[in-house]
Backbone as a printed PyTorch tensor [residue, N CA C, xyz], in Angstrom:
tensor([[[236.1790,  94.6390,  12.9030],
         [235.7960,  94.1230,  11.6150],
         [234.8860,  95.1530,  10.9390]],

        [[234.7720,  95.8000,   9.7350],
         [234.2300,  96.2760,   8.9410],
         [233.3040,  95.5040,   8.0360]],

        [[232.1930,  95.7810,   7.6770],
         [231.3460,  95.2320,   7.0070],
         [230.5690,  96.2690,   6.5980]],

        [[230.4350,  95.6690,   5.3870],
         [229.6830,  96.6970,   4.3040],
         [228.8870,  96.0840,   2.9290]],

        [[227.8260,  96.6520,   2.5890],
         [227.2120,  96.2050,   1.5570],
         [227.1240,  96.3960,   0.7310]],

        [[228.0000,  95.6570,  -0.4800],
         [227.7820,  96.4650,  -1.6090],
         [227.3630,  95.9870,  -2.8640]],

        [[226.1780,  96.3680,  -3.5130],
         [225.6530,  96.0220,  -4.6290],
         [226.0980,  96.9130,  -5.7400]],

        [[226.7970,  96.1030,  -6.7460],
         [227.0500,  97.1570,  -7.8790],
         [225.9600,  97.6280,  -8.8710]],

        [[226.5870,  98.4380,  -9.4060],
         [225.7420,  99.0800, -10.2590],
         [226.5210,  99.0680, -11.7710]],

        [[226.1920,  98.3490, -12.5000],
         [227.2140,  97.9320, -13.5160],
         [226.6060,  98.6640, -14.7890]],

        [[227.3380,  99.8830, -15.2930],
         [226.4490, 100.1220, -16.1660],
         [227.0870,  99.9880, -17.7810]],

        [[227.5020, 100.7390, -18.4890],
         [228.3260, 100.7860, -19.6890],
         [229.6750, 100.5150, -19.5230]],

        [[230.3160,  99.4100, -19.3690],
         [231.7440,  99.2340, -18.7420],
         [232.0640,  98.3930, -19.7040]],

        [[233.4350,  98.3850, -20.3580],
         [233.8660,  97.0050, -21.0930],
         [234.3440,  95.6120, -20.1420]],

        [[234.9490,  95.8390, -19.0500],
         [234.4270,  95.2370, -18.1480],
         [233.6700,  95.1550, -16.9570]],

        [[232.8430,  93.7500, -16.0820],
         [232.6400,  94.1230, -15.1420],
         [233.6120,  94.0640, -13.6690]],

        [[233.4700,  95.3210, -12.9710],
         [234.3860,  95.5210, -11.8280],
         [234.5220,  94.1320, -10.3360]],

        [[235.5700,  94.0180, -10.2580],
         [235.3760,  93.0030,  -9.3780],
         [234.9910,  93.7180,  -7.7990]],

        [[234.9580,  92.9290,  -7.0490],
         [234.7930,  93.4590,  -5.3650],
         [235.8090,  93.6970,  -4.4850]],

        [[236.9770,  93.3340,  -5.3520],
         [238.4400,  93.8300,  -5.0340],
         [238.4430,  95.0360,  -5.7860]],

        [[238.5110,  94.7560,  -6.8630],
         [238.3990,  96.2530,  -7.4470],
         [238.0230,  97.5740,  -7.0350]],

        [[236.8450,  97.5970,  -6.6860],
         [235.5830,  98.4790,  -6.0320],
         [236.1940,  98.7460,  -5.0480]],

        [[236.6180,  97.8700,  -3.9190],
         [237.2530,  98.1330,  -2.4540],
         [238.4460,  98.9070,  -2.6250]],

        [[239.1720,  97.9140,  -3.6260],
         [240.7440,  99.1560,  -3.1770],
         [241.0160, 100.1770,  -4.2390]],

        [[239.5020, 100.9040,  -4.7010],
         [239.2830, 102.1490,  -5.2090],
         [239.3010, 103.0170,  -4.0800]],

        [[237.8560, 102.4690,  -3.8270],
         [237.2320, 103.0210,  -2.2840],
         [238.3130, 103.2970,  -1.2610]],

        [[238.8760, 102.5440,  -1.1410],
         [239.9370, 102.7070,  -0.2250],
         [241.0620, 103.6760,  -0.7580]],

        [[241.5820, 103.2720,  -1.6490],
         [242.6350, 104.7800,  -2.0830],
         [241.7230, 105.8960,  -2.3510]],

        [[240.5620, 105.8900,  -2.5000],
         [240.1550, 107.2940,  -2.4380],
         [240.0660, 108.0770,  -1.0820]],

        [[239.7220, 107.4010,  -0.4600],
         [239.3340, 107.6390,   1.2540],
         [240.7410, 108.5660,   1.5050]],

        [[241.9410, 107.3290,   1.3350],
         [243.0920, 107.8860,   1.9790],
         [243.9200, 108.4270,   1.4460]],

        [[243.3050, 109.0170,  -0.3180],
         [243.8560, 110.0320,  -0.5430],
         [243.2070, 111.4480,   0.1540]],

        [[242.1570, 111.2880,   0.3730],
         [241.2670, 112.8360,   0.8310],
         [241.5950, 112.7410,   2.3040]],

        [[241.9900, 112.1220,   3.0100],
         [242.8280, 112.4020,   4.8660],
         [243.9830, 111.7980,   4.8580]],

        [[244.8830, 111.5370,   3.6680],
         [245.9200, 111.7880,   3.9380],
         [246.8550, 110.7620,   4.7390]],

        [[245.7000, 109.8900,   5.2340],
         [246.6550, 108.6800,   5.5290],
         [245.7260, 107.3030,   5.0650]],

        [[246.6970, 105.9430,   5.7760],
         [245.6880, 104.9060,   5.5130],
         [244.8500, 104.1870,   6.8020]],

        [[243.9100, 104.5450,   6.9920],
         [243.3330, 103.9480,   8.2250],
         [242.4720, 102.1080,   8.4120]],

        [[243.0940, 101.8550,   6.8610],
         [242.1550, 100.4120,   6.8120],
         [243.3580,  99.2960,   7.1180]],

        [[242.6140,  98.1660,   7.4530],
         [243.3560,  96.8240,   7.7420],
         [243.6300,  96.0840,   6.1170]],

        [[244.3330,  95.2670,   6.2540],
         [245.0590,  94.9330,   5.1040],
         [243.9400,  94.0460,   4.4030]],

        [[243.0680,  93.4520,   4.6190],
         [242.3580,  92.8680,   3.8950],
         [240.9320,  93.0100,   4.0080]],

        [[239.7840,  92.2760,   3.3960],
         [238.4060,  92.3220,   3.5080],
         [237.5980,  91.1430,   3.7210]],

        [[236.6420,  90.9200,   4.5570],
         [236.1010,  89.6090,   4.5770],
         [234.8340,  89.9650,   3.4720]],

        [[234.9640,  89.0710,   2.4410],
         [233.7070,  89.1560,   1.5630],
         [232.6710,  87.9600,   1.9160]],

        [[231.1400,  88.3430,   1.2010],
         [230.4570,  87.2780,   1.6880],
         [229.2370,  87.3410,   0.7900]],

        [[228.6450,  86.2980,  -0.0530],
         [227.6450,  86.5000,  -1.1580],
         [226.4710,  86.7920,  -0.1690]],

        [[225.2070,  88.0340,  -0.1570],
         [224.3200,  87.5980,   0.4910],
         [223.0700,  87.3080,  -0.6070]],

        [[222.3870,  86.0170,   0.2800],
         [221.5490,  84.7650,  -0.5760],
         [219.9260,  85.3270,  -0.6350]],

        [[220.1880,  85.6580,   0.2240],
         [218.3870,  85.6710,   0.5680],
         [218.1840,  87.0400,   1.7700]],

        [[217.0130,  87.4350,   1.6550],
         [216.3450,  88.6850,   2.3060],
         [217.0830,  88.5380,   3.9640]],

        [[216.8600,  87.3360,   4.3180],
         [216.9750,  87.0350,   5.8110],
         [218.3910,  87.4650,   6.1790]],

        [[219.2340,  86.5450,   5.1960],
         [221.2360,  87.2360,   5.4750],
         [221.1600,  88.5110,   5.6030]],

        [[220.3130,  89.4180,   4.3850],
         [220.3090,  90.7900,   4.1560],
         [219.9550,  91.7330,   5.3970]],

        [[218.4590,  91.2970,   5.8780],
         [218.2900,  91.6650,   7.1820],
         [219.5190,  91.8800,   8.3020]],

        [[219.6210,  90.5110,   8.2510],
         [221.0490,  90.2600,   9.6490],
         [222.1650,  91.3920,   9.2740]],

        [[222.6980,  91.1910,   8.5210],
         [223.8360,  91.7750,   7.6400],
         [223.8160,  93.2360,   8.2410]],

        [[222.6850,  94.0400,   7.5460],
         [222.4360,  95.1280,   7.8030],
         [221.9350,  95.8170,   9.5550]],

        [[220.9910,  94.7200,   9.5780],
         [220.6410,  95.0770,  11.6350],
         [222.3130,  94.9890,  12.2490]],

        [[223.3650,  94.3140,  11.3740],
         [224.3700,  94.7280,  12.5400],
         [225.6190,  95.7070,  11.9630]],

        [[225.1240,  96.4400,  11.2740],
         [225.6830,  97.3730,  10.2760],
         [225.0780,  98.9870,  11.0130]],

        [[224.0560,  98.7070,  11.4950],
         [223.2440,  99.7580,  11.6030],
         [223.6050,  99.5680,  13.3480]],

        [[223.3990,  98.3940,  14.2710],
         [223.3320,  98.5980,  15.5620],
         [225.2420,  98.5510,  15.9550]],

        [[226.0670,  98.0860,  15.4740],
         [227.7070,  97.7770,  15.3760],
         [228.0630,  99.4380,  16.2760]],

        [[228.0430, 100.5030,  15.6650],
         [228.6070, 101.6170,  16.6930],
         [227.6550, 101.9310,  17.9710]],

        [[226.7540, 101.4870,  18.0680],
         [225.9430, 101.6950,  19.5210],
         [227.0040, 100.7110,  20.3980]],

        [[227.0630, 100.0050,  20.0110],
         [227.9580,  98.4920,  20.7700],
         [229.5920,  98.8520,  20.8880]],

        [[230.4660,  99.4720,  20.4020],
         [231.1040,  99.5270,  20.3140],
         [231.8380,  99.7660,  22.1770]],

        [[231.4370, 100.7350,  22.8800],
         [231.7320, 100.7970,  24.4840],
         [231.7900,  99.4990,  24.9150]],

        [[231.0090,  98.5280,  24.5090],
         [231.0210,  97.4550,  24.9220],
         [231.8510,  96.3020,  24.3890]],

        [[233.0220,  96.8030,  23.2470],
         [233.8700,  96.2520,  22.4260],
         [235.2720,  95.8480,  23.5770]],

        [[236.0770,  94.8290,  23.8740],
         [236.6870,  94.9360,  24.5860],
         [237.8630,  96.2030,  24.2200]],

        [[238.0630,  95.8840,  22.7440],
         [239.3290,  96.8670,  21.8550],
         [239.0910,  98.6310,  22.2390]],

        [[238.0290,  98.4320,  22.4900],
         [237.6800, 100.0110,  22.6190],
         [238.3370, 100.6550,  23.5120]]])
């Protein structure tokens, strides 16, 4: 699972960008610059509410590849 945080930055736009939008930019950009596609077909989105989600969110954003040996998939 991938997880990621993303706060936009909305500046002079006639519209604003959705979080689909943003993603499958991000994503065709990625796999235009290596040439292939390395992502799974969809995204789990998730509003975060308060400092505390934010915390969590991120402590397992930041600790997720230390853990990974310990992933069974690995």
């Amino acid at each position: 699972m991938i997880i990621d945080i993303i706060s936009p930055d909305i500046g002079r736009t006639q519209f604003a960008p959705t979080i689909s939008r943003v993603i499958k930019q991000f994503k065709g950009s990625i796999t235009k610059q290596i040439g292939f596609s390395p992502w799974q077909r969809s995204f789990n989105d998730h509003i975060i509410r308060n400092q505390a989600e934010y915390t969590a969110y991120w402590r397992y954003i930041e600790s997720n590849p230390v853990n990974w040996e310990n992933d069974g998939l690995f």
